[in-house]
C-alpha positions as a Markdown table, in Angstrom:
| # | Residue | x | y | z |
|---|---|---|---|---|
| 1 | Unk | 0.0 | 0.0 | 0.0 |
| 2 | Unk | 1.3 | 3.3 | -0.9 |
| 3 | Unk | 1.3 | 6.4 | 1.0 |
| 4 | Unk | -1.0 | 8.3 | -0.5 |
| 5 | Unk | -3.9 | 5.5 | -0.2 |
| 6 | Unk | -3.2 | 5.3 | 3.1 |
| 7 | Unk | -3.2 | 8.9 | 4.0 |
| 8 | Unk | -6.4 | 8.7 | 2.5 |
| 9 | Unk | -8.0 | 5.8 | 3.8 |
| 10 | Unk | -6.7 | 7.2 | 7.3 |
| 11 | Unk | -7.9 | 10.8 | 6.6 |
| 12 | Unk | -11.6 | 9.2 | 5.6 |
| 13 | Unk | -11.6 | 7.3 | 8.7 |
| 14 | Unk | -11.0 | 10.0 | 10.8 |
| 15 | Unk | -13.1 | 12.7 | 8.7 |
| 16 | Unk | -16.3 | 10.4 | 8.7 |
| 17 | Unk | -16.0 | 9.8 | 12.9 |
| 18 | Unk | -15.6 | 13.9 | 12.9 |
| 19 | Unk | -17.8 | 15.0 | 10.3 |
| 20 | Unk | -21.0 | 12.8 | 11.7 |
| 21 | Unk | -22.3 | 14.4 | 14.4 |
| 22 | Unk | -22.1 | 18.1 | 12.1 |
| 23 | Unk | -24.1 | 15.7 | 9.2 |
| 24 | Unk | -26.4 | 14.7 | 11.5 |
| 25 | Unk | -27.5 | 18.1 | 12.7 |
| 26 | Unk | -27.6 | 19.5 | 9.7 |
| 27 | Unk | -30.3 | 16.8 | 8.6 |
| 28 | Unk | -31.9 | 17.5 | 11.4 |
| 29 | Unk | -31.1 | 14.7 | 13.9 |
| 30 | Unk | -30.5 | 17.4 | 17.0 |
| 31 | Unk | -29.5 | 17.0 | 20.4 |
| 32 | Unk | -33.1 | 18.9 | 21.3 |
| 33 | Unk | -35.2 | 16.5 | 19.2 |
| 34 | Unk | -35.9 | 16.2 | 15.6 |
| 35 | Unk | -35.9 | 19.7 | 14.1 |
| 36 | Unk | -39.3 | 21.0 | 12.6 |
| 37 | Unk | -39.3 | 21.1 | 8.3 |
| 38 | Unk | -35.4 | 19.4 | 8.5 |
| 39 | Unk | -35.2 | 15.9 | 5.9 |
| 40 | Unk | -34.7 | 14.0 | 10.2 |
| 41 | Unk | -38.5 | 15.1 | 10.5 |
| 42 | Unk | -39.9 | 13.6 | 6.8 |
| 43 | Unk | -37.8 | 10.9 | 7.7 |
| 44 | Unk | -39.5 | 9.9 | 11.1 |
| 45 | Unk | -43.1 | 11.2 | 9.1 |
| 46 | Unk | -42.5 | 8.3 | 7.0 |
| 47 | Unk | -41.7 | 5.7 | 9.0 |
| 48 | Unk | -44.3 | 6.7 | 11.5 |
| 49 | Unk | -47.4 | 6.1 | 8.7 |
| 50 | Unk | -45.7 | 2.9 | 7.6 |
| 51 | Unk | -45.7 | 1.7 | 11.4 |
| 52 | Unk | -49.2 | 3.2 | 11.7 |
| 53 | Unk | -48.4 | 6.1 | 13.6 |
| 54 | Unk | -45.4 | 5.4 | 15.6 |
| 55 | Unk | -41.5 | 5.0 | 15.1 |
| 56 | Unk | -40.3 | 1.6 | 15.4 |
| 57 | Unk | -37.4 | 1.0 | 17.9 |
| 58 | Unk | -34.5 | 0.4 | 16.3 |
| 59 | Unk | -35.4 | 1.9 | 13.1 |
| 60 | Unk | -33.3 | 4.1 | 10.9 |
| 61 | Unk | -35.0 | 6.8 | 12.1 |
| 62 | Unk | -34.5 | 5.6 | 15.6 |
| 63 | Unk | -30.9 | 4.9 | 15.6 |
| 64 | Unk | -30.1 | 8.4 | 13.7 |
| 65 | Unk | -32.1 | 10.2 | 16.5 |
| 66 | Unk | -30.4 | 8.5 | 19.3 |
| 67 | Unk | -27.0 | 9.5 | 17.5 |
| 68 | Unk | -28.1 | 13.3 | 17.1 |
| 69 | Unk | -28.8 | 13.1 | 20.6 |
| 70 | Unk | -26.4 | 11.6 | 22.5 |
| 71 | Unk | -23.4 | 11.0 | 20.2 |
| 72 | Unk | -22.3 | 7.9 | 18.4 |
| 73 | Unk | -21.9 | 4.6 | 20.4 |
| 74 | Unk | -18.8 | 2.4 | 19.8 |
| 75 | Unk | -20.2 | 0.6 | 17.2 |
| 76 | Unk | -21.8 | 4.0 | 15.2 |
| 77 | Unk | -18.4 | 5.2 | 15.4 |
| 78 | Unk | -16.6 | 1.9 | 14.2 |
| 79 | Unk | -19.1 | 1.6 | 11.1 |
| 80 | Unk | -19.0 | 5.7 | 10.3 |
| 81 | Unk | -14.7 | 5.2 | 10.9 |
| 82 | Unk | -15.0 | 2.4 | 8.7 |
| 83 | Unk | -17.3 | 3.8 | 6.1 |
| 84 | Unk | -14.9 | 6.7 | 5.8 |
| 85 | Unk | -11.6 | 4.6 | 5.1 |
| 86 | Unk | -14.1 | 2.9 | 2.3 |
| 87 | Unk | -15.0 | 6.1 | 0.9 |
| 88 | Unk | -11.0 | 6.6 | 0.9 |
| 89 | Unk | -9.9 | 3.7 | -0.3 |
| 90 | Unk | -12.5 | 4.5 | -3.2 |
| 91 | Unk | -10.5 | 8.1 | -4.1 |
| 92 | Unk | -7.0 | 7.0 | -4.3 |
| 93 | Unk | -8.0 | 4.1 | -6.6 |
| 94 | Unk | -9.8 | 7.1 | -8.3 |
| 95 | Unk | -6.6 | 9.2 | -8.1 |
């Protein structure tokens, strides 16, 4: 493996674990709630009138909310970290 690809799998690794929690606000997944109007809130609409009115635990929906809200467990982070070095990987075969 060459330096640059791993510069750049290490750099997505690192910039997905840092970048998640500002990607999640953004969309809406806050650490006050679901923000009114935001995509987190059409999200959660949906899945509530496919559940017939409620959000299912463990759900997509669920799981981003409890992220935006508390931070990302050990495992969030491991799959964000590892989607990163993906996404890296990815760009210096690109390169």
């Amino acid at each position: 493996m060459g330096l640059l690809t791993a510069a750049l799998i290490g750099g997505g690794a690192v910039g997905g674990v840092v970048a998640a929690p500002f990607v999640l606000g953004a969309i809406g997944f806050t650490t006050a709630g679901i923000a009114v109007g935001s995509i987190a809130s059409s999200m959660m609409s949906a899945a509530a009138v496919a559940n017939g009115g409620a959000v299912a635990a463990g759900s997509t929906v669920a799981v981003l909310q409890a992220a935006g809200a508390a931070g990302l467990s050990g495992a969030a982070t491991a799959a964000v970290a590892s989607a990163g070095a993906s996404l890296g990987g990815l760009a210096a075969i690109l390169i």
